[in-house]
C-alpha positions in Angstrom: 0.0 0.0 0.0 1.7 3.4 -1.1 1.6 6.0 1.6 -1.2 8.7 1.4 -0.5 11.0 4.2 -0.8 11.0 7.9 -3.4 12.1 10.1 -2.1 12.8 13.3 -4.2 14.6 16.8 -2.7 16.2 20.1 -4.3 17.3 23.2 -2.3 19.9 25.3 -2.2 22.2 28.5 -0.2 24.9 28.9 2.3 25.9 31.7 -0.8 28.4 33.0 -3.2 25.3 33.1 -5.9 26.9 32.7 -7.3 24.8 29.5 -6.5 22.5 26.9 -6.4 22.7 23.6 -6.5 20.1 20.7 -5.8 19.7 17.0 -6.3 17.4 14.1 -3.3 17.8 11.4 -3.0 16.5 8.4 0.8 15.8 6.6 0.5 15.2 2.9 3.4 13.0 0.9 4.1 16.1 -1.1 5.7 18.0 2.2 2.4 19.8 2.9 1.0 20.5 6.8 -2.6 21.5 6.9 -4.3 22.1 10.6 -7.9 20.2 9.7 -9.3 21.3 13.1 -8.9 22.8 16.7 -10.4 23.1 20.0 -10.2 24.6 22.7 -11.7 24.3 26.6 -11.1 26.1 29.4 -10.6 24.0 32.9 -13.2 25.1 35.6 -11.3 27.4 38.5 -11.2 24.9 41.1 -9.4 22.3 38.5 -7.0 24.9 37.5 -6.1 26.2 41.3 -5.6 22.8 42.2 -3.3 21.6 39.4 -1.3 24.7 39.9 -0.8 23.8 44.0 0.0 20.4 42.8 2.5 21.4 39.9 3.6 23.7 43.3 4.4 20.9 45.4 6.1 18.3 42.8 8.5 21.6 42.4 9.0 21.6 45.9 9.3 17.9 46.5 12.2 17.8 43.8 9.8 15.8 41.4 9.3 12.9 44.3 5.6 12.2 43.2 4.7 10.5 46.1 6.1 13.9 48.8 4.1 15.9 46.6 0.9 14.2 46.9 0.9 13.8 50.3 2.2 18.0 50.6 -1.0 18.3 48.1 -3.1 16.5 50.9 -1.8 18.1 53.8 -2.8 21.4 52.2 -6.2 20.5 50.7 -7.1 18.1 53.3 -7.1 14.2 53.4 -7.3 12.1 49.8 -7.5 16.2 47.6 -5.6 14.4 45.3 -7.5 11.2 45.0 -10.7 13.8 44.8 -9.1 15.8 42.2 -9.0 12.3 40.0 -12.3 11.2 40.5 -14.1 14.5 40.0 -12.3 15.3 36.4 -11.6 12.0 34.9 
């Protein structure tokens, strides 16, 4: 089968987190790149304030997941993180 071009999609957040954004791109066998769609949604407050304390604390636990979450629940109270999943995904 000769190759017709690829289709490719990416979903992205910012360093500000306040949103993602997504495309559909198209790259033709002739060297072309054409953008076939985008999107973008903004993150409700609360998500964004959180993933901002929790981007916070994995700076301040010097990327140690595990000291971050448990910074991230000792300032948003027991399980926050574990809340944070369930309520956005």
């Amino acid at each position: 089968m000769a190759y017709e071009g690829l289709w490719a999609a990416g979903v992205m957040t910012g360093n500000s987190l306040d949103g993602a954004d997504a495309v559909l791109t198209y790259f033709g066998t002739d060297g072309s790149i054409r953008d076939v769609g985008t999107a973008g949604a903004a993150y409700p407050r609360s998500l964004s304030d959180a993933l901002r304390t929790l981007r916070d604390d994995l700076h301040t636990a010097g990327g140690d997941a595990d000291l971050a979450e448990r910074t991230f629940d000792k300032r948003l109270g027991p399980g926050a993180l574990s809340h944070l999943h369930l309520t956005y995904t």
